[in-house]
Backbone bond lengths (Angstrom), bond angles and torsions (degrees), N, CA, C in turn:
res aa  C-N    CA-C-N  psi(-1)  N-CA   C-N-CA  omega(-1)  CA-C   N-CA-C  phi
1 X - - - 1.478 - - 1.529 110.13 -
2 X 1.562 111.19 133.27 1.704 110.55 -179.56 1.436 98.26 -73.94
3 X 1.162 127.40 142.97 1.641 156.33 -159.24 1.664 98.17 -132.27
4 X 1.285 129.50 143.94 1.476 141.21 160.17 1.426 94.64 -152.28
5 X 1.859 100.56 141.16 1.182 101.13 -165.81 1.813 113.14 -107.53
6 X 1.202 111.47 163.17 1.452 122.19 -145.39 1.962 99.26 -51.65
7 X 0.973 121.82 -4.43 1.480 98.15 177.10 1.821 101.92 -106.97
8 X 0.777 135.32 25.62 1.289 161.82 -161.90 1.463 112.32 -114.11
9 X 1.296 105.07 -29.53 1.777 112.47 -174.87 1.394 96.12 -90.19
10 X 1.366 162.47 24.44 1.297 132.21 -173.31 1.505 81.58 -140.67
11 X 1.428 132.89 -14.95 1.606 125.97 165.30 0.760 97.87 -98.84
12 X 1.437 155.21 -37.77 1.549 135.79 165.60 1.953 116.15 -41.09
13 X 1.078 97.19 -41.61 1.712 108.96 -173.48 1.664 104.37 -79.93
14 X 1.276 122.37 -43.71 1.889 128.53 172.57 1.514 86.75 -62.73
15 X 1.243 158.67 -69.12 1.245 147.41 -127.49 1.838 98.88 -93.86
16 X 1.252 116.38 -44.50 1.576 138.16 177.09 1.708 97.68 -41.74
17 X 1.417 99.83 -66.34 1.620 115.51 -171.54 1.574 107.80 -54.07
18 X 1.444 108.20 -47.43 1.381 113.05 -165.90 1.605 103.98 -75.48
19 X 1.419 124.34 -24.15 1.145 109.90 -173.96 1.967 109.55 -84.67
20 X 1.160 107.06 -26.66 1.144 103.28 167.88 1.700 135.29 -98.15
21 X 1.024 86.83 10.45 1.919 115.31 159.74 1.791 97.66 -77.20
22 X 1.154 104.53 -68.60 1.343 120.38 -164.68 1.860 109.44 -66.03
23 X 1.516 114.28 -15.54 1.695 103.17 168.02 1.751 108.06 -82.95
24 X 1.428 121.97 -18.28 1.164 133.92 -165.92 1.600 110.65 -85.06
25 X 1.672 105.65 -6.23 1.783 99.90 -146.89 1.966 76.67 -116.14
26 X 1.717 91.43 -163.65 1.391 100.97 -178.47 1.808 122.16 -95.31
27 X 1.612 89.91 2.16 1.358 93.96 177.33 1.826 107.67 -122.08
28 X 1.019 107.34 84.66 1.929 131.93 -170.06 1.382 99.11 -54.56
29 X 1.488 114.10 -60.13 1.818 134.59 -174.03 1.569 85.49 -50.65
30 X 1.083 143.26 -33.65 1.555 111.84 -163.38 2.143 104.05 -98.48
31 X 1.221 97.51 -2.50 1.672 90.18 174.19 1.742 95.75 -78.62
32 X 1.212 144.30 -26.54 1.403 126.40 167.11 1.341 126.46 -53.48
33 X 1.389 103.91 -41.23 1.575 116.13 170.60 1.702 104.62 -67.31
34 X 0.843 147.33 -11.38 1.471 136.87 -148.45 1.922 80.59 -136.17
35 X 0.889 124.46 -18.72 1.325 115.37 -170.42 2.087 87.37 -97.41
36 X 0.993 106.27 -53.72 1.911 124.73 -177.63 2.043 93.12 -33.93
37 X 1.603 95.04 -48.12 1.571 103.77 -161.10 1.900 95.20 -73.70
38 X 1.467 105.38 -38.51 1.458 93.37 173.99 1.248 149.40 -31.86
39 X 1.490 87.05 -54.39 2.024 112.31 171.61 0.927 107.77 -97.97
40 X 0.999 134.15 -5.18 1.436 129.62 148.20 1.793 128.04 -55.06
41 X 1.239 95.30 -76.44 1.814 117.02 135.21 1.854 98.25 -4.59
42 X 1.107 94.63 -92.87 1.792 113.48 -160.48 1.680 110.79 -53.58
43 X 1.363 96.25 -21.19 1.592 97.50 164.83 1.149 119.40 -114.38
44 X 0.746 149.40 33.36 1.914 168.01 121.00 1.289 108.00 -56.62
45 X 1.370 115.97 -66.91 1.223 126.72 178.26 1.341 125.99 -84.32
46 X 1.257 136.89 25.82 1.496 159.28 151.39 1.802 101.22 -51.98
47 X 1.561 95.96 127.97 1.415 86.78 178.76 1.898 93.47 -134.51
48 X 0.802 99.11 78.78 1.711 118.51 178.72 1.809 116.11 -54.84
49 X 1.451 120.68 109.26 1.133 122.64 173.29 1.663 110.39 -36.58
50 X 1.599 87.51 143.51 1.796 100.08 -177.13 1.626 103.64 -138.25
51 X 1.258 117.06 136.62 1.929 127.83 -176.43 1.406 98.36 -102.44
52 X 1.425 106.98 82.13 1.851 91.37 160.08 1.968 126.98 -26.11
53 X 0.952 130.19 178.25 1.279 110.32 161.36 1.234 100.01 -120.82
54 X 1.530 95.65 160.15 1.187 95.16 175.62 1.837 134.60 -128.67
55 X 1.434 76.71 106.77 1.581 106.01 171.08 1.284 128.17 -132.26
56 X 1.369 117.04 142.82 1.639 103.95 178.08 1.882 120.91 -84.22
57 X 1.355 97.65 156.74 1.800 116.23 171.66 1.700 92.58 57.14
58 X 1.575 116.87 66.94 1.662 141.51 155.47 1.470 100.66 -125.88
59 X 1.757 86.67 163.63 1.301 95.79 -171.11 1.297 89.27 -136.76
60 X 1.165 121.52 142.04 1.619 143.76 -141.12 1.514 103.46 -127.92
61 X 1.939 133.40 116.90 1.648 116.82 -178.82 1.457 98.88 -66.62
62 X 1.340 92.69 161.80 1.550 121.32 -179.22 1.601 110.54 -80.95
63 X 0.970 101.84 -42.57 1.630 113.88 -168.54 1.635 104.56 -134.22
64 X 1.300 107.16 150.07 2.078 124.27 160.00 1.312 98.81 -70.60
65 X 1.564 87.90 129.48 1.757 89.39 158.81 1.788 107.56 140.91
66 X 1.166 149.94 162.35 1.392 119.70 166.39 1.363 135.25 -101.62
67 X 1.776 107.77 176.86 1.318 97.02 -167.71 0.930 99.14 -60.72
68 X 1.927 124.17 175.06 1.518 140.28 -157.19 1.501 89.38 -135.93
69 X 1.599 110.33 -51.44 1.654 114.48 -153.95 1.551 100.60 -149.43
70 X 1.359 120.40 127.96 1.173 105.97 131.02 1.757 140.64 -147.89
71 X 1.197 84.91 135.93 1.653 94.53 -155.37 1.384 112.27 -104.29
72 X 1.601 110.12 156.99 1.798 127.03 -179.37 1.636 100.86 -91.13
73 X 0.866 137.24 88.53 1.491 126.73 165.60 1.878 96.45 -96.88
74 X 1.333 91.81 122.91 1.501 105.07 160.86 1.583 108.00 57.76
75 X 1.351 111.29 -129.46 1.558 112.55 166.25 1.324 113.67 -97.96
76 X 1.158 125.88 49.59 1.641 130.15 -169.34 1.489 106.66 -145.09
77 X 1.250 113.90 144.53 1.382 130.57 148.09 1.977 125.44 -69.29
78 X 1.114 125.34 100.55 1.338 105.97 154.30 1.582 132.76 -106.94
79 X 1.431 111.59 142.42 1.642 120.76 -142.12 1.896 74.59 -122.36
80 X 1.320 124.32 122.67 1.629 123.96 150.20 0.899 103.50 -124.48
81 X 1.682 117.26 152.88 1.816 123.00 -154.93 1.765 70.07 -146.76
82 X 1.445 83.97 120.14 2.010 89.73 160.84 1.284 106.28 -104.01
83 X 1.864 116.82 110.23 1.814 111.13 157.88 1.544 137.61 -79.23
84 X 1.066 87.83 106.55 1.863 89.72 174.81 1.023 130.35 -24.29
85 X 1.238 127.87 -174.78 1.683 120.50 172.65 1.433 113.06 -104.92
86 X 1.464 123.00 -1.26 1.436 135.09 166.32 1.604 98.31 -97.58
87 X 1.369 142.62 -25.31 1.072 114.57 165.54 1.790 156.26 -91.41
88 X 1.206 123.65 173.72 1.845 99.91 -165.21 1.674 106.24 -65.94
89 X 1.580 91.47 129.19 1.676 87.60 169.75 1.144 107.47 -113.91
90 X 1.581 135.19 68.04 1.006 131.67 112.70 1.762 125.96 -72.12
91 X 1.341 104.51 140.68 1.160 127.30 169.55 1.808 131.93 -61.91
92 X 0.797 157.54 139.97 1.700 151.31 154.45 1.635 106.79 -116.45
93 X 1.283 98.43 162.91 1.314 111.96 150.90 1.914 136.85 -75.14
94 X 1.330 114.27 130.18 1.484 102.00 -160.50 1.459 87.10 -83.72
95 X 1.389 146.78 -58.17 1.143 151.05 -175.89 1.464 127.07 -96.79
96 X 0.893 144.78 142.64 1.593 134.01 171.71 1.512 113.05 -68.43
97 X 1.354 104.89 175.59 1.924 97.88 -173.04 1.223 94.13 138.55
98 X 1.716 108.12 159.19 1.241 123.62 167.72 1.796 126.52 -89.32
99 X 0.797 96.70 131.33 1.641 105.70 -169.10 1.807 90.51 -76.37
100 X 1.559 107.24 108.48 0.979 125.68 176.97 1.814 120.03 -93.87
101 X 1.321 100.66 -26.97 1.664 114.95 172.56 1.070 136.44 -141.55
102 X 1.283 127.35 96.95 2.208 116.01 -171.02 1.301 100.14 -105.06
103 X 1.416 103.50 128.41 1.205 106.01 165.63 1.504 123.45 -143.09
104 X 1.256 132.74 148.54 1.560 145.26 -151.83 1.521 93.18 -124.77
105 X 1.505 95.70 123.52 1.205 112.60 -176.69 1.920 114.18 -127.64
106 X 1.101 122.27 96.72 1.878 128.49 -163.48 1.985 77.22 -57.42
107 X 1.572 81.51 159.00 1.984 89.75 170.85 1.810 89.78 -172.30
108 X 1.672 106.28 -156.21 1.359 123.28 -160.39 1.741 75.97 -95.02
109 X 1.725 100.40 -154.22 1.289 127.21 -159.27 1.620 90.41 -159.16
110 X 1.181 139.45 82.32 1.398 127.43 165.51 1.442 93.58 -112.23
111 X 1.366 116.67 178.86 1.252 106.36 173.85 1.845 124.53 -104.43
112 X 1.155 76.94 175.47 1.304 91.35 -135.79 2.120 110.71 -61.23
113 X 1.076 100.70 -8.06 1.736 113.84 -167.21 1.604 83.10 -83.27
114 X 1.653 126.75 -35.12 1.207 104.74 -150.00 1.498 96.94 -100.16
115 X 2.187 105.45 164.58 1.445 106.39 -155.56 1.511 114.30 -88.29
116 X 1.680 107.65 16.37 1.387 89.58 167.84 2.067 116.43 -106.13
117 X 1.196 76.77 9.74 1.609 81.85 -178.95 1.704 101.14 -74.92
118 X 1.294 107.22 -20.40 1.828 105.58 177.23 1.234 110.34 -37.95
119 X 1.762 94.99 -66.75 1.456 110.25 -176.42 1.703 135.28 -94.80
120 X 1.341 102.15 4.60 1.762 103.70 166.46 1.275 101.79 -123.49
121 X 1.253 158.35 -35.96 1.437 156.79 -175.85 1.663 104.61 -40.08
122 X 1.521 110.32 140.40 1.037 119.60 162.98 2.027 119.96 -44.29
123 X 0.994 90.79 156.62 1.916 89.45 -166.17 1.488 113.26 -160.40
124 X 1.145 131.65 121.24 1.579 141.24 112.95 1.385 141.31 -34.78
125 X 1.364 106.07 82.77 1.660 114.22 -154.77 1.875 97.93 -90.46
126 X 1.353 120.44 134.97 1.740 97.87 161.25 2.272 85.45 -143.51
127 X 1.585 88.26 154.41 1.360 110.20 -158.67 1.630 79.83 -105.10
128 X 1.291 142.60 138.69 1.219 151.16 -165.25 1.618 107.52 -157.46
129 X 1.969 112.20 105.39 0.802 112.37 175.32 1.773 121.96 -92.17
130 X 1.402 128.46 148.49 1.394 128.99 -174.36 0.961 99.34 -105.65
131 X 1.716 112.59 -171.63 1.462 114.38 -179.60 1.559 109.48 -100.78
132 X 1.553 118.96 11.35 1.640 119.90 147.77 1.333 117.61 -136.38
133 X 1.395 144.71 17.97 1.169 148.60 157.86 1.864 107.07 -167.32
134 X 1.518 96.11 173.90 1.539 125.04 -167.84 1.700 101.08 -110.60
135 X 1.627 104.91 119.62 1.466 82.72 168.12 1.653 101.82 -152.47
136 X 1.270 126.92 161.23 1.240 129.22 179.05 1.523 129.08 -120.81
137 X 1.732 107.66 148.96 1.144 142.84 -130.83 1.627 102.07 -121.01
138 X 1.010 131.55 122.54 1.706 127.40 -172.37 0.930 110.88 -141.24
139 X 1.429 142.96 110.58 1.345 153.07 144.40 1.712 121.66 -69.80
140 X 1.611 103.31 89.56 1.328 110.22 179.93 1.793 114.99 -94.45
141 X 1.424 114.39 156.45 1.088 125.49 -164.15 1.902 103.21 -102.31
142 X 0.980 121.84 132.82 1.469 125.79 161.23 1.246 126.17 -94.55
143 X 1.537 112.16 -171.53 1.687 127.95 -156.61 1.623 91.25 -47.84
144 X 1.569 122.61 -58.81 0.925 124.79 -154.81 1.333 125.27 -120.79
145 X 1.836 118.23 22.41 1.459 126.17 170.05 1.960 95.43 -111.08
146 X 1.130 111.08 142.44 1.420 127.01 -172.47 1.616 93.98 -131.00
147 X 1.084 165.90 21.78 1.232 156.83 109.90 1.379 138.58 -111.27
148 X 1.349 131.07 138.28 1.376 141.57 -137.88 1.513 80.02 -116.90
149 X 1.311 149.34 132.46 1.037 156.22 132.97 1.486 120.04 -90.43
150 X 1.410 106.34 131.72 1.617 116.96 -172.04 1.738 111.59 -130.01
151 X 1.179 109.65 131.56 1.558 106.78 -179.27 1.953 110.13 -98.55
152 X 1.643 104.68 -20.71 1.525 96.26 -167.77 1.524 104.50 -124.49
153 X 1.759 120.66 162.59 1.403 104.88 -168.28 1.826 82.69 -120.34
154 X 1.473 98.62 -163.00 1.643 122.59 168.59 1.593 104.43 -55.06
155 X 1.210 112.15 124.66 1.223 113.88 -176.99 1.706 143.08 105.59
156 X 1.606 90.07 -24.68 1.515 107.53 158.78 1.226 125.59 -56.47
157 X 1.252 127.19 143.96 1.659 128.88 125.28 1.227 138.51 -54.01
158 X 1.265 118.95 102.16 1.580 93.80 165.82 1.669 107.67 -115.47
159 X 1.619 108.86 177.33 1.031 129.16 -166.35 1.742 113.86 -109.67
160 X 0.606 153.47 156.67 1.746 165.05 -123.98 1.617 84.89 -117.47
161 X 1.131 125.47 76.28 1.618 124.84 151.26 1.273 85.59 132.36
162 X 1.429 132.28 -12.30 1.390 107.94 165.39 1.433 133.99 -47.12
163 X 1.705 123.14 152.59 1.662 119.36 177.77 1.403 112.68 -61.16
164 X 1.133 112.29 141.65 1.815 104.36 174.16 1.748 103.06 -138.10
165 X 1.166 116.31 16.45 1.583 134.20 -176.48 1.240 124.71 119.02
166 X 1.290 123.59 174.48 1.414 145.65 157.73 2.008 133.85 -115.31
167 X 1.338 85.23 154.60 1.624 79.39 -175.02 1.830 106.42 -130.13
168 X 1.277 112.16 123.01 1.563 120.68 -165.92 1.719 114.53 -59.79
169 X 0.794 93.34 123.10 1.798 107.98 175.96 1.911 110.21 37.07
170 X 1.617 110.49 101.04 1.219 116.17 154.75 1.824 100.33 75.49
171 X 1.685 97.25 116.75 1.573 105.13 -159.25 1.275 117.09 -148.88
172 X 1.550 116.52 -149.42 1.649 106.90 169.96 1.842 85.08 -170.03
173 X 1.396 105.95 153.49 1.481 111.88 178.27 1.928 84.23 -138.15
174 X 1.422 93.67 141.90 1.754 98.14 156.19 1.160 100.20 -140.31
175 X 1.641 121.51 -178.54 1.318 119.76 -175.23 2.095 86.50 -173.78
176 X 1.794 104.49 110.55 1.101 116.46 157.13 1.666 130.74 -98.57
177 X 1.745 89.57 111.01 1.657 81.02 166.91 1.664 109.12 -130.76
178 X 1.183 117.30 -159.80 1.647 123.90 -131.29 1.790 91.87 -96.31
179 X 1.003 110.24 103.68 1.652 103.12 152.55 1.691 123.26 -8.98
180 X 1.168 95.77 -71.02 1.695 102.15 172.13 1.223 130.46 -14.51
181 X 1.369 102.47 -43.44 1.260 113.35 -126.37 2.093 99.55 -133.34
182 X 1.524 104.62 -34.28 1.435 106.71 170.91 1.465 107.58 -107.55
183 X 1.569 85.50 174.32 1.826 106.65 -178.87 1.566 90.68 -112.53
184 X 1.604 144.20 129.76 1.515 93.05 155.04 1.398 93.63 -111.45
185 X 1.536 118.31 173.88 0.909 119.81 -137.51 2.097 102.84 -153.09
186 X 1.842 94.73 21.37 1.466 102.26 160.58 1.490 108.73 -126.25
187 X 1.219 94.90 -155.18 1.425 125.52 -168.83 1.487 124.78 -129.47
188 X 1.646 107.36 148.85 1.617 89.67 174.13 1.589 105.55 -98.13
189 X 1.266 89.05 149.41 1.786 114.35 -179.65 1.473 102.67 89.98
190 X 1.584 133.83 23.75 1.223 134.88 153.31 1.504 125.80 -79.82
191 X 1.332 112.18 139.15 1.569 111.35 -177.05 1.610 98.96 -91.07
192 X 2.109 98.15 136.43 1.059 93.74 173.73 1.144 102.64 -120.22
193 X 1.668 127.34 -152.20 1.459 124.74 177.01 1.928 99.16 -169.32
194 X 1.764 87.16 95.60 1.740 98.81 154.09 1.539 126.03 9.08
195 X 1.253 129.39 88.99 1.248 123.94 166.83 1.702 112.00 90.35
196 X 1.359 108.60 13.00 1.744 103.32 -173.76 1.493 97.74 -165.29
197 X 1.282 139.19 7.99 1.033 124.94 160.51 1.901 114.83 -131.15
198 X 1.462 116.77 126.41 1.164 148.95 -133.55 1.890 103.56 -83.83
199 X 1.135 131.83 58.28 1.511 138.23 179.46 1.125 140.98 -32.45
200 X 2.202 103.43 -34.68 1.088 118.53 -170.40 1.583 102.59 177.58
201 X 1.462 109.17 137.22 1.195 116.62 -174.17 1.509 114.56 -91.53
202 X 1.707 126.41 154.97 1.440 104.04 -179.91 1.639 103.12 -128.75
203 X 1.646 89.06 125.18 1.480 109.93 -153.05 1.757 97.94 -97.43
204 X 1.311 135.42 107.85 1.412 160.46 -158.69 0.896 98.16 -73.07
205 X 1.249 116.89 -84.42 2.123 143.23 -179.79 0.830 100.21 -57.86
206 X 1.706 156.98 -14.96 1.156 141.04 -175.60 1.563 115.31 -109.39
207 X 1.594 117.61 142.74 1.400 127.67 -178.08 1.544 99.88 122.13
């Protein structure tokens, strides 16, 4: 069954209205455009079942779309996944853990492939502790998405492919965790996919 997810219904319904306003009125040519924006709409906002896999100590992408970067800062891994504007922007969790910190941070709007949007772009930060390390999760905004949507606060659980939000049209997800402690185990310019494809392994005995 096609699924679109709940912030998806109130531009599906403005675009619905307008296209059939617009077969009734004197300007006909614009109900194609308003109908064009519809399914358009409805596939943006598609939120398509995903099967974590299941294995233990993996690390699961956050977001559709491919890697952008990945970098050694310090004793850390950083993993950024740039999503297109054809791909699902819903969000998951790469690891399970308790969401120990959310925090909302105002910034610019550059877009989103390029590397200073890491660090000035608007952002959705959450600090997510496991049951052997702490690592964090960022939902940044690009040239052309203006809202950060979040489903969980300080204090939650989440689960390893669970939803944890979305971000509107064309984005960036990263997610730093500890050298120590992971393998990762892609590439940049690989396509991944939210909640079902495998980033980085988490290596116990090793460090």
């Amino acid at each position: 069954m096609f699924k679109i997810t709940k912030e998806g219904y109130s531009v599906l319904v403005t675009f619905g209205i307008l296209t059939i306003l617009a077969m009734f009125s004197h300007f006909k040519f614009l109900a194609y455009i308003f109908f064009i924006l519809f399914l358009f709409s409805a596939y943006f906002f598609r939120d398509p079942e995903r099967f974590p896999p299941r294995l233990e100590n993996v690390i699961v992408s956050p977001a559709d779309g491919r890697i952008l970067k990945i970098e050694e800062i310090e004793d850390n891994y950083k993993i950024s996944i740039f999503m297109g504007l054809f791909d699902v922007h819903i969000n998951r969790a790469p690891i399970s853990g308790k969401i120990i910190e959310k925090k909302y941070q105002k910034g610019k709007f550059f877009n989103a492939s390029l590397d200073k949007a890491s660090e000035e772009n608007e952002r959705m930060e959450y600090l997510i502790q496991t049951e052997n390390f702490t690592y964090k999760l960022s939902q940044i905004a690009g040239i052309i998405a203006r809202r950060i949507v979040s489903y969980i606060n300080s204090g939650d659980y989440v689960n390893i492919g669970e939803k944890i939000g979305m971000i509107k049209f064309g984005s960036r997800a990263e997610i730093v965790v500890p050298k120590k402690f992971v393998k990762v185990i892609v590439s940049e310019g690989q396509k991944v996919y939210a909640g079902e494809t495998i980033i980085g392994l988490i290596n116990l005995g090793e460090g």
